[in-house]
N, C-alpha and C positions, 0 to 999 in steps of 0.2 A: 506344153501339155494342154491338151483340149479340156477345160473342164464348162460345168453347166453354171453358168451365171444364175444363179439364185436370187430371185428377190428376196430382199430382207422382211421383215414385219413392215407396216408403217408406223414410224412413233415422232408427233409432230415435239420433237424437243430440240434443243441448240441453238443458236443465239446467230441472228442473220449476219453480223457484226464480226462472229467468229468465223462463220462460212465465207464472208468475203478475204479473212486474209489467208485461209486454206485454198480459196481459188488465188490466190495471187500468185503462190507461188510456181501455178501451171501456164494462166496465162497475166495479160496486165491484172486483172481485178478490178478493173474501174469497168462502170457502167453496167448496160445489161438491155434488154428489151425496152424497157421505159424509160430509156436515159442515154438519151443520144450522143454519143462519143465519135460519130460517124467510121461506127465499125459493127460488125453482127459478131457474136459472142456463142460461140460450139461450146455446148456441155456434154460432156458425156463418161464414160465409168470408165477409170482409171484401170488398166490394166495393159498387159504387153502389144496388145493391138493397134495402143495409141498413135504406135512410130505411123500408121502407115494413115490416119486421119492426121496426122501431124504434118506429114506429105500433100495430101489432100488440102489443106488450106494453104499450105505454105503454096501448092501449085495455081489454085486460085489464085491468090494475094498476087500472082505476077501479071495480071490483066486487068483485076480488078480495081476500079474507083475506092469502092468501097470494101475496106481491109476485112478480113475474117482473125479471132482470136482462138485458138484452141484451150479452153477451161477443161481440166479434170479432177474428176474426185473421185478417193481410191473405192474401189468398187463395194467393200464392204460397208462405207457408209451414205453410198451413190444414192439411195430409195430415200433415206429419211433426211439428208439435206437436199436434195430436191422437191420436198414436200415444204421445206423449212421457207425455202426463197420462191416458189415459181407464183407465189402472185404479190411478193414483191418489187421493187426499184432493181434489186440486185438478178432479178430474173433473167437466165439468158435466149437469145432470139430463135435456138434453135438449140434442142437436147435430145440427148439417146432413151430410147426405152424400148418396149420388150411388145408394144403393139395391146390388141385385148384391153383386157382389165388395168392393165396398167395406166392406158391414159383414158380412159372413161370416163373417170372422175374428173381430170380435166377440162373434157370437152364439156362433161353436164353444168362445170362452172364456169360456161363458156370464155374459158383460156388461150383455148387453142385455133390455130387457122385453117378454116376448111380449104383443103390443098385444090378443088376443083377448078375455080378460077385460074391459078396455074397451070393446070391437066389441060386446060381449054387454050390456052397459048400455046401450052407445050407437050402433046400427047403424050410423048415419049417417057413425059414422068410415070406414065402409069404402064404404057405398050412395052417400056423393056424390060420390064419384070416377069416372073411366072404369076398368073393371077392366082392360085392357090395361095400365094406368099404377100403379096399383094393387100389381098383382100383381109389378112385379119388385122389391119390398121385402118379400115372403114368401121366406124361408127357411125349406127342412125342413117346410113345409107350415104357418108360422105365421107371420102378417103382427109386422114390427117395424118398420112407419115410414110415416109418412101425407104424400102430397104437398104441396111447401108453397112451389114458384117456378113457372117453368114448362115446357110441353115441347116439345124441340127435335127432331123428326121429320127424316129424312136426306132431302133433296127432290135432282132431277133440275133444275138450272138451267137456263139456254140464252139466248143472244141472240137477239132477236127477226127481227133483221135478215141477221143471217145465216144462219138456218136459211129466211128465205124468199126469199132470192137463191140458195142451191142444192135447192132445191124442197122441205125439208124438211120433217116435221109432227114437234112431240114426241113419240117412240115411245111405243105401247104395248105392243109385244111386243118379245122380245129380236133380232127378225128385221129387225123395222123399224128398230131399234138398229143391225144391222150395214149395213142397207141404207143410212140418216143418213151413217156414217163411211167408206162409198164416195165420197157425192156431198160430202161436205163434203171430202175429200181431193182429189177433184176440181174443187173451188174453191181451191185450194191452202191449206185452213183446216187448222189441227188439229183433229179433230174433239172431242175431251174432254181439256179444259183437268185436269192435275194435279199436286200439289203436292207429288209424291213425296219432297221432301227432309225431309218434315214426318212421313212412314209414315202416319200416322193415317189422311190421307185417302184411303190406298189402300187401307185395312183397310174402309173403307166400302162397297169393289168385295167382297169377299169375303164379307161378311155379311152381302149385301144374295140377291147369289146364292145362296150354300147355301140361304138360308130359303126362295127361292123354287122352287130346285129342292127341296129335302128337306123343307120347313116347320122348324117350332119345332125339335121333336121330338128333332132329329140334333144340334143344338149342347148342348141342356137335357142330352143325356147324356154329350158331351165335358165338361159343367159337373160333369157328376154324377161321373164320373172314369171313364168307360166309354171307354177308350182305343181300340174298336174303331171308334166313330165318327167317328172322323177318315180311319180304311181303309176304307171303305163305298164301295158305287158311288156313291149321291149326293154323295159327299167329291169321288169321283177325275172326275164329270161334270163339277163345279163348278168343279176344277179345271185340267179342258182348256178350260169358255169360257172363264176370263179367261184363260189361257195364247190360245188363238187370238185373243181380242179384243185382248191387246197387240201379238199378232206381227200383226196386221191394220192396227198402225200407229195404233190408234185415239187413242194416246195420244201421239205424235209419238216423237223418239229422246231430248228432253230432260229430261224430266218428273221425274226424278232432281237433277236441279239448281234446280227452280223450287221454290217454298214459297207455302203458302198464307198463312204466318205474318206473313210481307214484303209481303204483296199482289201478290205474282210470277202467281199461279194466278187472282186476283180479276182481273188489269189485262187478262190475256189474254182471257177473254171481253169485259169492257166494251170494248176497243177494238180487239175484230169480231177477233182476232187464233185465238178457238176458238168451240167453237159452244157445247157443253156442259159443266159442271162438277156434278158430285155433293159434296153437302157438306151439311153442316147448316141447318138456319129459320133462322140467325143470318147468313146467308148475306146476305140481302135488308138487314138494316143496312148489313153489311160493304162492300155494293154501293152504297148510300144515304150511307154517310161519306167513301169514296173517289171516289166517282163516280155523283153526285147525278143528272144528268140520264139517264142513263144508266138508272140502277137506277128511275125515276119513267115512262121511256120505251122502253126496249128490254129490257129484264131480265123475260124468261116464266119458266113451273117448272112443274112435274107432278110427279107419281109416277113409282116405279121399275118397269120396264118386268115386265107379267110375261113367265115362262116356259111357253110350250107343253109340255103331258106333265110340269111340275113337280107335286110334291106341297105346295109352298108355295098358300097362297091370295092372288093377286095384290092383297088388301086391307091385306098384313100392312105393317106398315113397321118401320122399324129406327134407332136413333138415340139419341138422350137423353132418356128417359122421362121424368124429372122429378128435381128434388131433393128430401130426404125428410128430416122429422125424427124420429129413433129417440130411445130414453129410456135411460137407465140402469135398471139392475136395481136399483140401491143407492137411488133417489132417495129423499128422504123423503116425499116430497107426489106420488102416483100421482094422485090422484083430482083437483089442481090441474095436477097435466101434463094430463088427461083433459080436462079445462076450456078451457086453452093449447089444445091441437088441435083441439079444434070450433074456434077460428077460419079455419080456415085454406080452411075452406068457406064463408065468409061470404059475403053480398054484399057487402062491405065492401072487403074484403079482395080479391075475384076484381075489381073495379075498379080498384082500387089498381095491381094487377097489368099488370093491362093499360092501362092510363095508361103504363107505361113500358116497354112492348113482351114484357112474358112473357104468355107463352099459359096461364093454368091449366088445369087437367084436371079441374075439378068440375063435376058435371050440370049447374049453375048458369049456366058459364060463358056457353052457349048466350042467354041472352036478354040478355050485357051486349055482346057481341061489335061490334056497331056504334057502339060509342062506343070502340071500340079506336083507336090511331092509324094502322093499315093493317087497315081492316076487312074487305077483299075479301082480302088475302094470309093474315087472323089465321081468315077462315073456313072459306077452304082446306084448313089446316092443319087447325085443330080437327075437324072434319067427316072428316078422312082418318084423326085416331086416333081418333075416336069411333067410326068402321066398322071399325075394324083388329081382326082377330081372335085376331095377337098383335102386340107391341111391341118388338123384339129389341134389347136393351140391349146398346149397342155392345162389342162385344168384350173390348175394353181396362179395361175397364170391369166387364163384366159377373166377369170372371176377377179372382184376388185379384191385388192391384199389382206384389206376388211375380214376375208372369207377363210382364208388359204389355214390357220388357225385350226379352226372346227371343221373344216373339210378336212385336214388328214387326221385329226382326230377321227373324223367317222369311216374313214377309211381302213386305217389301222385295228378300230375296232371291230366293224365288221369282218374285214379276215382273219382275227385271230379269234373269232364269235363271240366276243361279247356283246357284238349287235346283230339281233337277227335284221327280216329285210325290213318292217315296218320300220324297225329302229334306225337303219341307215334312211330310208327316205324322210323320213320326219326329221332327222339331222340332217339331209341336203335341201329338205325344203327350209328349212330356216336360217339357209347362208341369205347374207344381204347382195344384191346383185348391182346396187350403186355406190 
């Protein structure tokens, strides 16, 4: 089952001492980045995925000098012990994360290794990716992390059957959107199923809009710390649709008490109970574990609707770009990290992948796709961020974890009105951006 890797909060507690014999028991536990073992040391979030990086070094380790360890920590405690060790002795040479905000703070305590130097040996580290995907592991104009699972693009859901018992087509403008949540309220549907008690999923309504009415542009300067971007007309635009599209009913009066987390938000669509649900690619498992016949026969999906007169470009999409592995500054073997990361464009490797439902992001991808296990949903997707001319790495996400807190706090608020607009802007101008 696909679900959405969530960062955790950051809470710098736990004992470096404890976390090494929690890595021991995935890989040796000796060494690390600054402590030469004459081996490089993989960290990364413990979960079912692991078999197929487990592969990936063991397929290194057969040529290489210089051994590779695979380390894991179970993903639920991934954020906050790698906060705990990554600028200690026990740090290791190379680790998984989520790109954005997640290593920022990093790179600003200069940790991390600017991958350029490599790029410049080796273009390939950068040319066989999609640069959409790519790029949101550049920080300050220098890439520090190459993609290496896969990408989770935000799609537009919808039941099959009940959008065509109230005439409906999957919108592609925002118009056709409001016209949907007339006739499906007219069938007594909810017309967009949401998981409000979860916040995330509503942060998906808000990220999805700005881009489309303002493009990239407008968040990349709230990222950059330009607090004016949040007061801009395309802020307060974006602001009044979803404000009319809630008060429009679109999302019924409950949506605060259901969870996407419970399957509350999932059960509603498959049993014709809403039409549509915005959420992640991981969506189509989610619908496939809980309700197989369902998700094989009545579960459609598109893109997010564009904007007339936006300056987004309706190709752009938003979501979970990819996961990334960055290196340490300290490591002792660059040139064997350098090695380690050409795999991860392999053909070897983008099978492997897609054997067990992650979408890669390498030029490559393209000619393995039909031997995927949902080839018609996996081409969809791929095809939508290969045209995408940017990728807007979800919010939460994209902002340091510092933020994610009071951001869906002001999130939540605002759609359910307890914040009008001044009030959401003065709570997003006061997220910390390092």
């Amino acid at each position: 089952m696909k679900t959405r890797a969530r960062l955790p909060r950051l809470i710098a507690t736990g004992a470096t001492l404890a976390l090494a014999l929690s890595l021991s028991a995935c890989g040796d536990g000796n060494g690390g980045a600054s402590a030469d073992d004459g081996k490089i040391h993989i960290l990364v979030y413990g979960d079912a995925t692991n078999k197929i990086e487990k592969q990936v070094v063991d397929k290194f380790n057969e040529t290489s000098d210089v051994k590779a360890v695979l380390d894991t920590i179970p993903g639920a405690d991934y954020q906050q012990k790698l906060q705990t060790i990554i600028s200690t002795p026990q740090a290791p040479d190379v680790f998984f994360n989520w790109g954005g905000g997640s290593i920022k703070p990093f790179v600003k305590a200069g940790l991390l290794l600017p991958l350029d130097d490599a790029i410049k040996k080796n273009p390939e580290l950068e040319s066989k990716f999609l640069p959409s995907v790519f790029n949101n592991a550049v920080v300050d104009g220098k890439p520090y992390g190459i993609p290496m699972r896969g990408t989770q693009p935000v799609l537009l859901f919808h039941n099959k059957n009940v959008l065509k018992k109230a005439g409906v087509q999957p919108p592609k403008t925002w118009d056709e959107l409001l016209d949907a949540v007339e006739k499906l309220k007219d069938e007594g549907v909810t017309p967009i199923a949401l998981g409000g008690g979860d916040v995330w999923p509503t942060q998906m309504w808000f990220q999805y809009l700005f881009d489309r009415i303002a493009g990239p542009e407008l968040f990349q300067k709230a990222l950059e710390g330009d607090k004016s971007a949040w007061e801009s007309a395309e802020s307060k635009k974006a602001l009044k649709m979803i404000r009319e599209l809630v008060d429009a009913g679109a999302f019924g009066k409950n949506y605060d008490s259901v969870k996407y987390t419970n399957g509350g938000s999932v059960a509603l669509v498959a049993q014709g109970k809403a039409g549509f649900e915005l959420m992640g690619s991981w969506y189509y498992s989610q619908q496939l574990t809980d309700h197989p016949e369902f998700a094989e026969k009545g579960l459609g999906y598109s893109a997010f609707p564009a904007v007339a007169g936006g300056k987004g470009d309706p190709k752009n999409v938003a979501g979970n770009t990819n996961n990334y592995y960055s290196v340490l500054k300290k490591t002792k073997h660059p040139e064997a990290v350098a090695e380690f990361l050409k795999l991860m464009y392999s053909d070897e490797f983008v099978k492997a992948q897609l054997d067990v439902g992650n979408l890669t992001t390498t030029t490559n991808t393209d000619q393995f796709i039909e031997t995927s296990a949902t080839p018609e949903y996996s081409r969809f997707q791929y095809d939508l961020v290969a045209d995408a001319p940017s990728f807007q790495l979800s919010w939460d996400q994209a902002y340091p974890q510092s933020a994610a807190s009071n951001m869906h706090k002001a999130i939540q608020q605002f759609f359910n009105g307890q914040l009008d607009t001044d009030g959401f802007i003065k709570a997003m101008q006061a997220l910390p951006t390092e």
